[in-house]
N, C-alpha and C positions, 0 to 999 in steps of 0.2 A: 301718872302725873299729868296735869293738863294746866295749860295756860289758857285763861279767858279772858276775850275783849270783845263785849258786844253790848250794843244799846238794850239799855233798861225794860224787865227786871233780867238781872243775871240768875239763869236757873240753872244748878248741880245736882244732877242726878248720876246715880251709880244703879249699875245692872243686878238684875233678882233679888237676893239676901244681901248685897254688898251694902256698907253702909260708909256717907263721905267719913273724913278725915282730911280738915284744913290743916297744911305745912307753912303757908305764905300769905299774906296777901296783902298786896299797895292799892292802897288808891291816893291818887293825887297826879305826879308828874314827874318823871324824870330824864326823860329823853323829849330832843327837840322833836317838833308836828311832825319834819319828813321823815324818822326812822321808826315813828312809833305813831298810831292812832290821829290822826286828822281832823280837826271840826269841822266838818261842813259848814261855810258860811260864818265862817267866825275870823276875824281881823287875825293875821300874822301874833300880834301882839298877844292877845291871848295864847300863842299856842306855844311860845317860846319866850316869856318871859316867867321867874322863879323857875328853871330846872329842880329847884329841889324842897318838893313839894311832896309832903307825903305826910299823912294820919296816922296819928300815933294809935288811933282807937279801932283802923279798919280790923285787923285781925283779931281782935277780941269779938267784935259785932260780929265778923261774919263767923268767928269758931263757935260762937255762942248761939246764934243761927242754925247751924248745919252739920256741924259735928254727931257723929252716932245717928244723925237718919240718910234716909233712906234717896230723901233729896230735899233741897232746900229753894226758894227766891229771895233773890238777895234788889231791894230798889237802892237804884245807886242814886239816891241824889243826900246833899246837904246835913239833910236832917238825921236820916240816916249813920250817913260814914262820917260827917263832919266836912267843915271847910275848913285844912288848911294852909288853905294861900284864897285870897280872893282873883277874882277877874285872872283865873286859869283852867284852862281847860282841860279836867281830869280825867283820870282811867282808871278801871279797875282792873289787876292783875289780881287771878290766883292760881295757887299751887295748890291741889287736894290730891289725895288718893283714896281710891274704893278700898275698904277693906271686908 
C-alpha cells in the first residue's frame, strides 16, 4: 500500500510481473496547508478554505488509468481529475497495491 503526494505527473509503478491495483484515491482537500501538502507561494486562503473538497471522478480516472498495468501517469491537473472546489489548493492521495 502506498500513499502518494508529489508534483505532476504522479507515476505508479509496481516491481517485475506485479501489476497496480487502485483501492483509493482523493484529489481535492481535506486537511488544513499545515498538516497536509503546502502551496508554495500561494495566499493562506487558498490553502484552507472549503476543507471539504473532494472529486467524485478521481478514482474512476485514475482505476481506469492504471489498474492491471504494469505502471501508470497520472497529470493531476483540472481537466484531468476535475475541479471540485475552485480557488483551492489540491492533492492527490492514492492507495494502490502491487499485485
Amino acid at each position: 500500500m502506498f500513499d502518494i503526494y508529489r508534483p505532476p505527473p504522479v507515476v505508479l509503478a509496481c516491481p517485475g510481473a506485479e501489476v497496480v491495483s487502485v483501492k483509493w484515491a482523493h484529489w481535492g482537500r481535506y486537511l488544513a496547508y499545515e498538516e497536509y501538502c503546502s502551496g508554495e507561494g500561494l495566499e493562506e486562503q487558498y490553502l484552507t478554505n472549503n476543507l471539504d473538497c473532494a472529486s467524485t471522478t478521481a478514482y474512476g480516472v485514475i482505476s481506469s488509468l492504471c489498474d492491471d498495468q504494469p505502471s501508470c501517469s497520472i497529470n493531476t491537473t483540472k481537466i484531468v481529475l476535475g475541479n471540485p472546489c475552485t480557488n483551492v489548493f489540491k492533492y492527490l492521495v492514492i492507495i494502490f497495491w502491487c499485485t
